[in-house]
mmCIF file of the N, C-alpha and C atoms, coordinates in Angstrom:
data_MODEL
# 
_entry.id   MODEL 
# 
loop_
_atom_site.group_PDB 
_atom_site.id 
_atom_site.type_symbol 
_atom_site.label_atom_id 
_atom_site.label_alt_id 
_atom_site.label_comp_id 
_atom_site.label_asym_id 
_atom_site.label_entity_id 
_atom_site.label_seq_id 
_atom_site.pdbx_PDB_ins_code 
_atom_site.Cartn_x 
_atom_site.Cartn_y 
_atom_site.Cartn_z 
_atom_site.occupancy 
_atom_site.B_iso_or_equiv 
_atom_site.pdbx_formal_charge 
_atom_site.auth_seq_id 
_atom_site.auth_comp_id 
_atom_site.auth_asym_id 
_atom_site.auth_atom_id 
_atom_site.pdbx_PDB_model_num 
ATOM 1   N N  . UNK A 1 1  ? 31.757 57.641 64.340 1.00 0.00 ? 1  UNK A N  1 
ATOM 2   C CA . UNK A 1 1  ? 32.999 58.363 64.157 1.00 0.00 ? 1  UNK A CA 1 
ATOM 3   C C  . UNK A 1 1  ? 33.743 58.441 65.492 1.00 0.00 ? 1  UNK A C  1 
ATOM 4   N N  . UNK A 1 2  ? 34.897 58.363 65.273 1.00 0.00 ? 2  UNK A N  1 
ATOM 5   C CA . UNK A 1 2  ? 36.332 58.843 66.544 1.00 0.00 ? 2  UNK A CA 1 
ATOM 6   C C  . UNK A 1 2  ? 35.924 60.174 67.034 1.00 0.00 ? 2  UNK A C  1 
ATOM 7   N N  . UNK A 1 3  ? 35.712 60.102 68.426 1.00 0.00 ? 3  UNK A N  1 
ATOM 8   C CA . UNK A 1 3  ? 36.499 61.587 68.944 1.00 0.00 ? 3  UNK A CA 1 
ATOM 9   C C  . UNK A 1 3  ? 37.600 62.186 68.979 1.00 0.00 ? 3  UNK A C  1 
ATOM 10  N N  . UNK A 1 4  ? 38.365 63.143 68.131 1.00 0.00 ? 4  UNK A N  1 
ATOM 11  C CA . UNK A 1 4  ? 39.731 63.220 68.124 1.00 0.00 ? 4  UNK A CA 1 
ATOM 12  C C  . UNK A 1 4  ? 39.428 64.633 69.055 1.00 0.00 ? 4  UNK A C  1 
ATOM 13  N N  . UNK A 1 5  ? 40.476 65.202 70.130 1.00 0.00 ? 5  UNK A N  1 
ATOM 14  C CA . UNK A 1 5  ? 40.353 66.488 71.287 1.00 0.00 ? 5  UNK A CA 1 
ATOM 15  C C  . UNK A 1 5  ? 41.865 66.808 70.897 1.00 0.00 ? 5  UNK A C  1 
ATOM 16  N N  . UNK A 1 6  ? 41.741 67.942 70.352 1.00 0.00 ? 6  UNK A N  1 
ATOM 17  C CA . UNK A 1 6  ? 42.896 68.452 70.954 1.00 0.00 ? 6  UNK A CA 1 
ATOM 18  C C  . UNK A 1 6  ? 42.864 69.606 72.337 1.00 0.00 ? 6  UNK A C  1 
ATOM 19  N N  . UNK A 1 7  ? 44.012 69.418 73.359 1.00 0.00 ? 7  UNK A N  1 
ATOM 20  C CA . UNK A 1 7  ? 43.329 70.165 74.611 1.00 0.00 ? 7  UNK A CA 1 
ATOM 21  C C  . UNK A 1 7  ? 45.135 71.243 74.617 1.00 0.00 ? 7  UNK A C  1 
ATOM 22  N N  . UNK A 1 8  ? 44.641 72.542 74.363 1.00 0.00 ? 8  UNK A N  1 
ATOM 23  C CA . UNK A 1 8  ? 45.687 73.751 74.698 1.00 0.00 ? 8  UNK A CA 1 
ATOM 24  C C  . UNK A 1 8  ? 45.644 73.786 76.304 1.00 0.00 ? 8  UNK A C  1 
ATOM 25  N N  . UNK A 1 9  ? 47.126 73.663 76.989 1.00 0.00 ? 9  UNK A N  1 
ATOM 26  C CA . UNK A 1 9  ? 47.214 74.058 78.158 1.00 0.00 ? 9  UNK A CA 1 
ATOM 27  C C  . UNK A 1 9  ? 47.893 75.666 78.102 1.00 0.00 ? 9  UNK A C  1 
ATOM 28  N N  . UNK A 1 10 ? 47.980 76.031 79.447 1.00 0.00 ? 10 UNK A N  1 
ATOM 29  C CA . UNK A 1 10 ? 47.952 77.180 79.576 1.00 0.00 ? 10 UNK A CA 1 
ATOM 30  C C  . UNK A 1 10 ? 49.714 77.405 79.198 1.00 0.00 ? 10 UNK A C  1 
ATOM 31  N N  . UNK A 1 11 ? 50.672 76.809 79.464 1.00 0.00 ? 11 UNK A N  1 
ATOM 32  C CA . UNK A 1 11 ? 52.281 77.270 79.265 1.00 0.00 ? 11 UNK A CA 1 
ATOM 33  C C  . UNK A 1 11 ? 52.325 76.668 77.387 1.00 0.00 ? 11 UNK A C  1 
ATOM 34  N N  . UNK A 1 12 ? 51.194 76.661 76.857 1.00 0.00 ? 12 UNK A N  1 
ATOM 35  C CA . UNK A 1 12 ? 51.372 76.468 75.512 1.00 0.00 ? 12 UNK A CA 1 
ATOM 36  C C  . UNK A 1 12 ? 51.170 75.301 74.779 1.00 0.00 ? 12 UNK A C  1 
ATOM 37  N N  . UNK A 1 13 ? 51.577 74.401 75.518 1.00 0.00 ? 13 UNK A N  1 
ATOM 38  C CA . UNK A 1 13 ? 51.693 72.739 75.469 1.00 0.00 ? 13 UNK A CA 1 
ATOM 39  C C  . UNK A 1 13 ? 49.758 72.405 74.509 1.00 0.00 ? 13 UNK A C  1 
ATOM 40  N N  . UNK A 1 14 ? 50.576 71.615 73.740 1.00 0.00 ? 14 UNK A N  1 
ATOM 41  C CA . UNK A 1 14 ? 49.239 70.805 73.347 1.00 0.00 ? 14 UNK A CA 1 
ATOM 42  C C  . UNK A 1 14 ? 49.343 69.098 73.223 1.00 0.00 ? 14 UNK A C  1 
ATOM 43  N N  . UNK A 1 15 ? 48.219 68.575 73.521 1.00 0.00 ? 15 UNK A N  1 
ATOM 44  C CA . UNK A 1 15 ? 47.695 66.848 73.652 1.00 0.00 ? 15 UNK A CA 1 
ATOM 45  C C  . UNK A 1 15 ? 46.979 66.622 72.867 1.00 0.00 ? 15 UNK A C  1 
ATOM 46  N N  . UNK A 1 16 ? 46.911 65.806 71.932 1.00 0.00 ? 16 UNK A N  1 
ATOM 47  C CA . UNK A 1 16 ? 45.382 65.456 70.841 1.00 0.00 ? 16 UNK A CA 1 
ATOM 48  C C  . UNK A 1 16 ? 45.526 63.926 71.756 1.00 0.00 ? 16 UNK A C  1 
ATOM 49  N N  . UNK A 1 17 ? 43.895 63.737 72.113 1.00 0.00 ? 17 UNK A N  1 
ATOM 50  C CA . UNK A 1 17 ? 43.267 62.485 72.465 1.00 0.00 ? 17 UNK A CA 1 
ATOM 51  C C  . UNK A 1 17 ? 42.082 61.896 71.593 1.00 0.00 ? 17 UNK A C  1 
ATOM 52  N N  . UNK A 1 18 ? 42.325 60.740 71.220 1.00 0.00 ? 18 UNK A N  1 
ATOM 53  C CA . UNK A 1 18 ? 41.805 59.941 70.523 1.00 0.00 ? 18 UNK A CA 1 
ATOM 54  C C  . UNK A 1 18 ? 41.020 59.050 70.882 1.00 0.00 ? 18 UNK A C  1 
ATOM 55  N N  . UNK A 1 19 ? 39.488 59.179 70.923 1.00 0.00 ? 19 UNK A N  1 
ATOM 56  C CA . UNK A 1 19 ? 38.666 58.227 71.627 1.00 0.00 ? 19 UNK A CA 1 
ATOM 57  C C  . UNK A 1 19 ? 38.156 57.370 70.726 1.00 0.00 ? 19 UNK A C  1 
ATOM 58  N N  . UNK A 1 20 ? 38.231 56.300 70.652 1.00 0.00 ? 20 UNK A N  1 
ATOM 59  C CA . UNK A 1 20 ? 37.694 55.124 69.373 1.00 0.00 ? 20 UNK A CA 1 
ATOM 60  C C  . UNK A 1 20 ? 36.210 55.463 69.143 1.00 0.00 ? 20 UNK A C  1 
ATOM 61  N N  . UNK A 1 21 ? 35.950 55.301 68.058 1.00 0.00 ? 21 UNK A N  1 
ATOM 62  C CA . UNK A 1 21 ? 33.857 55.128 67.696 1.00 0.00 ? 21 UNK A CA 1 
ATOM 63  C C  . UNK A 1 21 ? 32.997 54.249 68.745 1.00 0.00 ? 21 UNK A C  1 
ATOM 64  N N  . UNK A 1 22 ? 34.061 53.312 69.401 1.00 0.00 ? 22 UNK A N  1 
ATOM 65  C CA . UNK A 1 22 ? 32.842 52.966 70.308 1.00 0.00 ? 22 UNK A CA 1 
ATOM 66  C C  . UNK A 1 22 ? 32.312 53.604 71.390 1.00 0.00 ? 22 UNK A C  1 
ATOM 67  N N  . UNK A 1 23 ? 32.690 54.444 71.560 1.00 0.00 ? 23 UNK A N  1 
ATOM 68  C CA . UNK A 1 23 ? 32.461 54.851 72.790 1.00 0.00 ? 23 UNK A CA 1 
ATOM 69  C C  . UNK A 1 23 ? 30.820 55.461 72.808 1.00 0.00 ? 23 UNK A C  1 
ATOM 70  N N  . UNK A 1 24 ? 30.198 55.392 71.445 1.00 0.00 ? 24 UNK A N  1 
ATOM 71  C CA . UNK A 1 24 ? 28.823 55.937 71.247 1.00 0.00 ? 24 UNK A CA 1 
ATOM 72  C C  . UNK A 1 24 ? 28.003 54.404 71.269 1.00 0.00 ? 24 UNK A C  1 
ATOM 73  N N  . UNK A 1 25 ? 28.747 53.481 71.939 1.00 0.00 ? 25 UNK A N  1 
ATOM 74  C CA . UNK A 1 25 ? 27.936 52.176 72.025 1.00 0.00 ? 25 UNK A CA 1 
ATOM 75  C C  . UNK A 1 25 ? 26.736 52.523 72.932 1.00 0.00 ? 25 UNK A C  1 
ATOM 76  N N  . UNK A 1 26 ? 27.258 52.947 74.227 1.00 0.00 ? 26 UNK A N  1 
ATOM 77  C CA . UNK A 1 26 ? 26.112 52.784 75.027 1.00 0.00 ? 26 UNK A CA 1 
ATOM 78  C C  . UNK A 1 26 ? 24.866 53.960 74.958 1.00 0.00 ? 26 UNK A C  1 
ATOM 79  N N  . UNK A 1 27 ? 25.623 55.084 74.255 1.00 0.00 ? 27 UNK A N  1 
ATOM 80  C CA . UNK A 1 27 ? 24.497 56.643 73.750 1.00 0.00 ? 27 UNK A CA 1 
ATOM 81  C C  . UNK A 1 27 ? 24.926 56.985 72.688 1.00 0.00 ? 27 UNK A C  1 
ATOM 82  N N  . UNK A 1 28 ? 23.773 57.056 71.530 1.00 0.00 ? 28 UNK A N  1 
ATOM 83  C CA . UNK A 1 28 ? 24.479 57.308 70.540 1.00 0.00 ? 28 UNK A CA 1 
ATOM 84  C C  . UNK A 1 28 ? 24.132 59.178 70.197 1.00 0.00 ? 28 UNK A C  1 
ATOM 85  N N  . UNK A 1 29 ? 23.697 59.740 70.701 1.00 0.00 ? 29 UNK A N  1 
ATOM 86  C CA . UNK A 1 29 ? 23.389 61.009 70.743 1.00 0.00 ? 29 UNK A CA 1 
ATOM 87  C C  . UNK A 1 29 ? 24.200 61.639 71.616 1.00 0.00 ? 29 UNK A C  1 
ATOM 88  N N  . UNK A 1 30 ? 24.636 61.516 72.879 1.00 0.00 ? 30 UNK A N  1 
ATOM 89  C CA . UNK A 1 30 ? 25.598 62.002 73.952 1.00 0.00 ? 30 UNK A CA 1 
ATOM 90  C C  . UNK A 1 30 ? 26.719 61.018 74.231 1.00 0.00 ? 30 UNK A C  1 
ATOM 91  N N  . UNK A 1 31 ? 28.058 61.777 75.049 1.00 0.00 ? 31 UNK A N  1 
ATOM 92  C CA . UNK A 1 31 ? 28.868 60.989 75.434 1.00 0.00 ? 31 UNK A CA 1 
ATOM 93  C C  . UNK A 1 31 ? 29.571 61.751 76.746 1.00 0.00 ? 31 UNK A C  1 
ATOM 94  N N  . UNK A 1 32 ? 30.106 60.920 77.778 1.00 0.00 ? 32 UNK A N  1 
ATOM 95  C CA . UNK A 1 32 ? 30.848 61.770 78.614 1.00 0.00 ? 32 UNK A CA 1 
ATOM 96  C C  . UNK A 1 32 ? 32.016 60.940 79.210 1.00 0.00 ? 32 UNK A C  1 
ATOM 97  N N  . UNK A 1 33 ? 32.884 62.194 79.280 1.00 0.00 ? 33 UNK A N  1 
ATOM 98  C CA . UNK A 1 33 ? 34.465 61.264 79.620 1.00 0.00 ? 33 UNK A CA 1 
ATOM 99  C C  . UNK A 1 33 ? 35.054 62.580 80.406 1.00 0.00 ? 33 UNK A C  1 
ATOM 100 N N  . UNK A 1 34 ? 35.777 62.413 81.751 1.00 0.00 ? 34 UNK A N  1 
ATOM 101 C CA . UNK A 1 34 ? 36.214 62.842 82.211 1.00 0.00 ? 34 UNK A CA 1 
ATOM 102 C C  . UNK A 1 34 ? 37.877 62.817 81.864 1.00 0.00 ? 34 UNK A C  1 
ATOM 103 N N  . UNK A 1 35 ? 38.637 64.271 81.256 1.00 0.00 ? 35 UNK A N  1 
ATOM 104 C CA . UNK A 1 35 ? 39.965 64.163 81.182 1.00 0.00 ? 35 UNK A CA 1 
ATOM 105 C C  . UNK A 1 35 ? 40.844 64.967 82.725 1.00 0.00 ? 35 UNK A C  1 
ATOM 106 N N  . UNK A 1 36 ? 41.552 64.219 83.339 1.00 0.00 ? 36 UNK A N  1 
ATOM 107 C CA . UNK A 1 36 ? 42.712 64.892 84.004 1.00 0.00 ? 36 UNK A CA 1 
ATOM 108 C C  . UNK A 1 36 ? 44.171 65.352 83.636 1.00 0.00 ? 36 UNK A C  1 
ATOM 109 N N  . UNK A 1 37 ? 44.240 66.594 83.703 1.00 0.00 ? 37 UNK A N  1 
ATOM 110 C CA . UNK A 1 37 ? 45.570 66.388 83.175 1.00 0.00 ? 37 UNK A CA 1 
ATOM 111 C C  . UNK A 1 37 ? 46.373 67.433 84.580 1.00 0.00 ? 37 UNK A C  1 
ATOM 112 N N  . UNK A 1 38 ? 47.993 67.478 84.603 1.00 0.00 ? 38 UNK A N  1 
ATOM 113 C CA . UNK A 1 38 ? 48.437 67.998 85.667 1.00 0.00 ? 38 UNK A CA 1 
ATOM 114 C C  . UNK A 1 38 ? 48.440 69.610 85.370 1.00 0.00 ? 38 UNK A C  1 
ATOM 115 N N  . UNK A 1 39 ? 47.893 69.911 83.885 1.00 0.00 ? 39 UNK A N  1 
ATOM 116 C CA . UNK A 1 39 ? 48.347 71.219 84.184 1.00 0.00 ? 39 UNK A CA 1 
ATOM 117 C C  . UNK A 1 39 ? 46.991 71.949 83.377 1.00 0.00 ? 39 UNK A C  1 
ATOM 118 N N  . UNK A 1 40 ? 46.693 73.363 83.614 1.00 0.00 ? 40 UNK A N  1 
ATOM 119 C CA . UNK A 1 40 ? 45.358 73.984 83.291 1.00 0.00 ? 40 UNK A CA 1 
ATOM 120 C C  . UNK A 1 40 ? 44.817 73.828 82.111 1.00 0.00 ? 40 UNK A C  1 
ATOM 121 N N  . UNK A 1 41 ? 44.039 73.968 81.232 1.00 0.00 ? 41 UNK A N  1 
ATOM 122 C CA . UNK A 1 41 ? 43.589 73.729 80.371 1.00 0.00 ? 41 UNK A CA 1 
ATOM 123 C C  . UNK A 1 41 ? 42.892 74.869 79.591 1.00 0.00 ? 41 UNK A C  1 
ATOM 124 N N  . UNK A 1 42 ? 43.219 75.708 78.222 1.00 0.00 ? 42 UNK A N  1 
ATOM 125 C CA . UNK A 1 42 ? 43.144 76.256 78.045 1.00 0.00 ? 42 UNK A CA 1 
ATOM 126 C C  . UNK A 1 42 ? 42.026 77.202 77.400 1.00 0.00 ? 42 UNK A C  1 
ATOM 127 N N  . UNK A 1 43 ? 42.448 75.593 76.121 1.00 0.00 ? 43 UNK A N  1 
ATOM 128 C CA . UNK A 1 43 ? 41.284 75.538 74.901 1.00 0.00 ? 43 UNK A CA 1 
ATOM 129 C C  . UNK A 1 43 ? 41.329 74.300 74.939 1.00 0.00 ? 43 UNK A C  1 
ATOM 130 N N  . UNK A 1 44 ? 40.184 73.973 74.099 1.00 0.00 ? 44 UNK A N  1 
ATOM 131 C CA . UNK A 1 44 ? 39.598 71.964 73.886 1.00 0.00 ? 44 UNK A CA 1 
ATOM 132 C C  . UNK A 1 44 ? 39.065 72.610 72.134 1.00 0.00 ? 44 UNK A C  1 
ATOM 133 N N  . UNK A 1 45 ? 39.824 71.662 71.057 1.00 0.00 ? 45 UNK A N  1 
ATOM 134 C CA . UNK A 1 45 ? 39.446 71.727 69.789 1.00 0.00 ? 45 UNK A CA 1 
ATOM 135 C C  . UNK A 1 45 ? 39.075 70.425 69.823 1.00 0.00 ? 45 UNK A C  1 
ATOM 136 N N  . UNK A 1 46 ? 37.549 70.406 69.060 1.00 0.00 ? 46 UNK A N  1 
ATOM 137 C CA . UNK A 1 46 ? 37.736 69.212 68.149 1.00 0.00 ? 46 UNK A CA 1 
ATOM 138 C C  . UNK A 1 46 ? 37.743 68.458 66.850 1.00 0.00 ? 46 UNK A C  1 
ATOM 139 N N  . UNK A 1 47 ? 38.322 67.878 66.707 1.00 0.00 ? 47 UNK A N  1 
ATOM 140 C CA . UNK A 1 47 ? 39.034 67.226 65.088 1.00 0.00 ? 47 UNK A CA 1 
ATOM 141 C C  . UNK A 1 47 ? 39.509 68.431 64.785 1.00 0.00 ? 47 UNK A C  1 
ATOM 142 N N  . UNK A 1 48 ? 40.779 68.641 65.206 1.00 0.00 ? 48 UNK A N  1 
ATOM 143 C CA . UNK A 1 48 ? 41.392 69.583 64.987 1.00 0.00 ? 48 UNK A CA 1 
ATOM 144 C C  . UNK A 1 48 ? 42.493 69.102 63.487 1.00 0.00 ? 48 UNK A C  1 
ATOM 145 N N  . UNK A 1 49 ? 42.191 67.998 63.054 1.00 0.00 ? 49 UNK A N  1 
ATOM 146 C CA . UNK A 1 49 ? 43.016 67.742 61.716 1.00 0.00 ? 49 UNK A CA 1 
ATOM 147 C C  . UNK A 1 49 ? 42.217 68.014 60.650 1.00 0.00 ? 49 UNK A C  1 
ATOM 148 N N  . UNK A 1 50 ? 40.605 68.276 60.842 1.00 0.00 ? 50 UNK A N  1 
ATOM 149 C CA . UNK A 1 50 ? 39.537 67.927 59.457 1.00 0.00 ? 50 UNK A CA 1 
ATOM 150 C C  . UNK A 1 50 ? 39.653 66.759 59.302 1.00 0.00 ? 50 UNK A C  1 
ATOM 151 N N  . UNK A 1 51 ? 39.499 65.558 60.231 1.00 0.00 ? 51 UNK A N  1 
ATOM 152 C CA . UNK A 1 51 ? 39.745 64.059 59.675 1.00 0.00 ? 51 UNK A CA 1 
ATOM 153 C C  . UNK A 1 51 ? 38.248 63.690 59.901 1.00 0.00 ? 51 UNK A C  1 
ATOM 154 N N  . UNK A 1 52 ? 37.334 64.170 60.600 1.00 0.00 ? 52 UNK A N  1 
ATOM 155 C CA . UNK A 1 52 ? 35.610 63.445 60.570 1.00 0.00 ? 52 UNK A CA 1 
ATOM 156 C C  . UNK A 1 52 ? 34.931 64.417 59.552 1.00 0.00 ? 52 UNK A C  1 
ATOM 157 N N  . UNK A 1 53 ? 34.106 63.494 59.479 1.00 0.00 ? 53 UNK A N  1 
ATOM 158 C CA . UNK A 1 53 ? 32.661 64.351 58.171 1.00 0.00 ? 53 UNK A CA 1 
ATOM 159 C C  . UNK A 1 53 ? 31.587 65.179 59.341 1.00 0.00 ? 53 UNK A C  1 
ATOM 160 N N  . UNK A 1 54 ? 32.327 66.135 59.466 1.00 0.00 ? 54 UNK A N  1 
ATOM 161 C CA . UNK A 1 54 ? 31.322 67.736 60.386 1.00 0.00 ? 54 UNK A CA 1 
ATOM 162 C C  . UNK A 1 54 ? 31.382 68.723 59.432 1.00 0.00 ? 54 UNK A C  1 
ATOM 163 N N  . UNK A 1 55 ? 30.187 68.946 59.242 1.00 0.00 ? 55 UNK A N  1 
ATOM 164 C CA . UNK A 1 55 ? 29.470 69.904 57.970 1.00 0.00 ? 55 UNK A CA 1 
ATOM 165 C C  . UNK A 1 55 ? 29.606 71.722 58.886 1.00 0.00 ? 55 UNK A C  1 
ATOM 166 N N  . UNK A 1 56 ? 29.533 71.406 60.212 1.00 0.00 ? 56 UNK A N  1 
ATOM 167 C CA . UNK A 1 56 ? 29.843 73.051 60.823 1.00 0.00 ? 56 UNK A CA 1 
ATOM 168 C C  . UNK A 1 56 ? 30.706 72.635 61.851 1.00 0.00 ? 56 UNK A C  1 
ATOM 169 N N  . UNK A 1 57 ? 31.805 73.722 61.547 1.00 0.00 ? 57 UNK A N  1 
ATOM 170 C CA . UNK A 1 57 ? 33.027 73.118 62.276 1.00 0.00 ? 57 UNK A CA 1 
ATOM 171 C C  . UNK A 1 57 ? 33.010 74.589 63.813 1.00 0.00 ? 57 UNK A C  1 
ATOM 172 N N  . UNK A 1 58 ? 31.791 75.302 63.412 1.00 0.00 ? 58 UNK A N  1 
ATOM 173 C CA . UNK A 1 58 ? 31.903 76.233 64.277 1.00 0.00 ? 58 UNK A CA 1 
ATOM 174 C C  . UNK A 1 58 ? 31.429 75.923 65.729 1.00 0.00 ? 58 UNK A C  1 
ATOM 175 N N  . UNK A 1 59 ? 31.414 74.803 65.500 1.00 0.00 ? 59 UNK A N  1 
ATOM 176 C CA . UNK A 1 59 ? 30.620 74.305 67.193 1.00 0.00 ? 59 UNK A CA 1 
ATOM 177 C C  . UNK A 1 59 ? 32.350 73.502 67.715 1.00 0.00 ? 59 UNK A C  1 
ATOM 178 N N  . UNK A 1 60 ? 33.120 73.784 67.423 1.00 0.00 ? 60 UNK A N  1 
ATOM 179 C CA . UNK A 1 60 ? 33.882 72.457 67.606 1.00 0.00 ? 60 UNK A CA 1 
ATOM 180 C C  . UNK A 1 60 ? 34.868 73.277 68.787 1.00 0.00 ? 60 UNK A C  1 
ATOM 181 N N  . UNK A 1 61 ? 35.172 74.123 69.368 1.00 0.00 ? 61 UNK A N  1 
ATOM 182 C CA . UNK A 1 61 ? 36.166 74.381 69.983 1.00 0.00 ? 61 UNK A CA 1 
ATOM 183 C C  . UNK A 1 61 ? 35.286 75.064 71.589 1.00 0.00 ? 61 UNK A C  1 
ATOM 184 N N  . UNK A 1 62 ? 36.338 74.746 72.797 1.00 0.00 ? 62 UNK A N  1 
ATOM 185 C CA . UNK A 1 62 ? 36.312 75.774 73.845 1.00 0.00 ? 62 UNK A CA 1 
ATOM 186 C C  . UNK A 1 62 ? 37.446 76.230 74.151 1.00 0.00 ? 62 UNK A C  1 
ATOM 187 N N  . UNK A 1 63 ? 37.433 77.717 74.540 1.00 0.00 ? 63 UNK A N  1 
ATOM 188 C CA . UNK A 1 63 ? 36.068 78.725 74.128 1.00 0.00 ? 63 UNK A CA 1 
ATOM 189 C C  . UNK A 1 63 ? 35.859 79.021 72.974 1.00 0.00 ? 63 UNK A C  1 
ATOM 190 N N  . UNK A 1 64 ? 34.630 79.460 72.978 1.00 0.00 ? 64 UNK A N  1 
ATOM 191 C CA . UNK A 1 64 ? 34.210 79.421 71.046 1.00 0.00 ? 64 UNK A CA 1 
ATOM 192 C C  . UNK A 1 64 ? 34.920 80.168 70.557 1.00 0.00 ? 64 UNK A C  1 
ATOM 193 N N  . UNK A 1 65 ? 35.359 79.790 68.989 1.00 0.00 ? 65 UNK A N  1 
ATOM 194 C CA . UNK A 1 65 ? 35.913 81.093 68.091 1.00 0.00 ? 65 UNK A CA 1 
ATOM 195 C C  . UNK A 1 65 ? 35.035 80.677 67.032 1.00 0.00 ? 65 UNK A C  1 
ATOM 196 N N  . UNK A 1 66 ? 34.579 81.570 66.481 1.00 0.00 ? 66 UNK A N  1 
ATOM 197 C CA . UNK A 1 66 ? 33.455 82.233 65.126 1.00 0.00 ? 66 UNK A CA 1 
ATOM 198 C C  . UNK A 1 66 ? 34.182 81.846 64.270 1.00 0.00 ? 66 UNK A C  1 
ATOM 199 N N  . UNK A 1 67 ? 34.520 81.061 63.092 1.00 0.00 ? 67 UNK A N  1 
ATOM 200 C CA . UNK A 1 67 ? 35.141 81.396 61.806 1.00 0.00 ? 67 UNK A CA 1 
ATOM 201 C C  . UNK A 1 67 ? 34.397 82.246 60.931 1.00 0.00 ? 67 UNK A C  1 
ATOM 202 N N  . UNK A 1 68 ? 34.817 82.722 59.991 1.00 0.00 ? 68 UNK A N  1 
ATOM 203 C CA . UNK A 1 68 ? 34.495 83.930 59.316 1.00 0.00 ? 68 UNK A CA 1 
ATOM 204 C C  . UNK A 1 68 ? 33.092 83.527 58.144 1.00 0.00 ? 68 UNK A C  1 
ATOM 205 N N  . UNK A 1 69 ? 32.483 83.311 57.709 1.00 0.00 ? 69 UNK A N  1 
ATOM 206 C CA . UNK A 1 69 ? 31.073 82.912 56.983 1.00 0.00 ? 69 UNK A CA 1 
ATOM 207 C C  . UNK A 1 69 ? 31.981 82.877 55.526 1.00 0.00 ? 69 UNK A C  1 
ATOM 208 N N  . UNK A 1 70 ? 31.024 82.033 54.448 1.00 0.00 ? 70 UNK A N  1 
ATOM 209 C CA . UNK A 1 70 ? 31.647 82.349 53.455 1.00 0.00 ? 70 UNK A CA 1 
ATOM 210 C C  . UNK A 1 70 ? 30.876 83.788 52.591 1.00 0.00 ? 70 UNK A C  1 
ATOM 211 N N  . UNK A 1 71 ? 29.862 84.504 53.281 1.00 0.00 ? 71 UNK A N  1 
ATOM 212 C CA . UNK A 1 71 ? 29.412 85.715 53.260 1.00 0.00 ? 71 UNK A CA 1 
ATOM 213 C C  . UNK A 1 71 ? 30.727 86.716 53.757 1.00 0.00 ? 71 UNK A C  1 
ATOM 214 N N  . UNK A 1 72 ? 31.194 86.865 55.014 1.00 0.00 ? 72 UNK A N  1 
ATOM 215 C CA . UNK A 1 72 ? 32.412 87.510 55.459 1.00 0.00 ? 72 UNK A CA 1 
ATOM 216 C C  . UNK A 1 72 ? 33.834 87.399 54.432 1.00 0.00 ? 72 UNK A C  1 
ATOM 217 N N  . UNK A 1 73 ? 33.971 86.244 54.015 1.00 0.00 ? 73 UNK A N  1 
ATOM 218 C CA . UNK A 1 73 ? 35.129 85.834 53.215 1.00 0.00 ? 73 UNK A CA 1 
ATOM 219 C C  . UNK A 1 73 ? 34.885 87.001 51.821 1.00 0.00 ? 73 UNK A C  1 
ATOM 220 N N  . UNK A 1 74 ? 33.222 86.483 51.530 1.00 0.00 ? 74 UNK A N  1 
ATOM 221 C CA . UNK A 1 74 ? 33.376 87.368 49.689 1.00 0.00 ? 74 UNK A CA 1 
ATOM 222 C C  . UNK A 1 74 ? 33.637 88.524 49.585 1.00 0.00 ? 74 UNK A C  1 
ATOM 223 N N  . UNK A 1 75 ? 32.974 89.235 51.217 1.00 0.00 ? 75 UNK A N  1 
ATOM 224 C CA . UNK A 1 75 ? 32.837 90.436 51.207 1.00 0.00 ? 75 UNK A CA 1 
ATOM 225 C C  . UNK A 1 75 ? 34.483 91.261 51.335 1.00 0.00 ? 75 UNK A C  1 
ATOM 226 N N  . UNK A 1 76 ? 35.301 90.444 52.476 1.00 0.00 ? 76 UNK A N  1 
ATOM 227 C CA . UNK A 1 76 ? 36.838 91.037 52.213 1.00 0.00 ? 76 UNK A CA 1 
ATOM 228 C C  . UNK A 1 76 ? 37.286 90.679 50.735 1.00 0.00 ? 76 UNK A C  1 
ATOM 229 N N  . UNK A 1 77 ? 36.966 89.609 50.366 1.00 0.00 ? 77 UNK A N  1 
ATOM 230 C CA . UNK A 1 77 ? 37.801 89.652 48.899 1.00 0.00 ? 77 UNK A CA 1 
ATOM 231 C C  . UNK A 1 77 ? 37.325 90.806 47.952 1.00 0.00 ? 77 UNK A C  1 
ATOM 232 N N  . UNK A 1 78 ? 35.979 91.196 48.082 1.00 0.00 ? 78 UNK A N  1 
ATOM 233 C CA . UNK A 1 78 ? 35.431 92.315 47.129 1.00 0.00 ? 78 UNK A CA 1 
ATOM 234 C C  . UNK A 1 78 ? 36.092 93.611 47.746 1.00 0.00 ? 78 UNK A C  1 
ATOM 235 N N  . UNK A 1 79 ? 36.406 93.634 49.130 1.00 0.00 ? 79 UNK A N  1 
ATOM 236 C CA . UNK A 1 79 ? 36.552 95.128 49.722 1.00 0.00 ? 79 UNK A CA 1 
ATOM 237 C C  . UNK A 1 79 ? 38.380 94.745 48.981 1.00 0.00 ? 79 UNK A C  1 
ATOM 238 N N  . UNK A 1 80 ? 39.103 93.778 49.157 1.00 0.00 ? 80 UNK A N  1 
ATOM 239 C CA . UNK A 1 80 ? 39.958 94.265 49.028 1.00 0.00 ? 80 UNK A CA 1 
ATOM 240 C C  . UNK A 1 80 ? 40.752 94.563 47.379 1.00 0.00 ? 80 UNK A C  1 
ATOM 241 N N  . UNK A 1 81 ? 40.131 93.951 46.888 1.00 0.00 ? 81 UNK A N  1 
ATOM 242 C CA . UNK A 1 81 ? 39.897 94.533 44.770 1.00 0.00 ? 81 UNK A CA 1 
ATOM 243 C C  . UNK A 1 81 ? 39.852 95.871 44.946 1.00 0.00 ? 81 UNK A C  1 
ATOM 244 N N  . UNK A 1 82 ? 39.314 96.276 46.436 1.00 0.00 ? 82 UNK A N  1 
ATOM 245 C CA . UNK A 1 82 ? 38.950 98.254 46.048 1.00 0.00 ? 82 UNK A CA 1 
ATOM 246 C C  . UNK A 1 82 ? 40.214 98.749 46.095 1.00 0.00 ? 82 UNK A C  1 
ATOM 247 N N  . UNK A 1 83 ? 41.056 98.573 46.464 1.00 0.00 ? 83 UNK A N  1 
ATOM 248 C CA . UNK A 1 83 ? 42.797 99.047 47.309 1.00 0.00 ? 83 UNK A CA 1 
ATOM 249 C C  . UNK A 1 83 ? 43.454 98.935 46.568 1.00 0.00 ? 83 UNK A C  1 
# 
């Protein structure tokens, strides 16, 4: 599979970078690529479209954000039937 990055800089700005499947030619378990860019860097998502087959998408961003469980989800939909 493609590495797709999207990288949040700090004045708001966002970049999605697209690394082809080969790049797991030479390791297919690890990979490393150095990005420069001129301005800070905020957050790093990845496959930020849902375009690869990742079964937990909760590993995919820096810094981490938690998405909500589909335990958390039932439980607001039941709390909010109470209101």
């Amino acid at each position: 599979m493609p590495i797709i990055l999207q990288f949040t800089f700090e004045d708001g700005s966002k970049e999605v970078v697209r690394i082809p499947a080969e790049i797991w030619r030479r390791q297919e378990t690890t990979v490393t690529k150095v990005f420069i860019f001129d301005k800070k860097v905020t957050s790093i998502l990845l496959d930020p479209f849902l375009e690869i087959a990742d079964t937990d998408v909760n590993n995919n961003s820096w810094p981490t954000k938690q998405s909500p469980t589909k335990f958390d989800l039932y439980k607001n939909k039941q709390s909010n039937k109470h209101h």
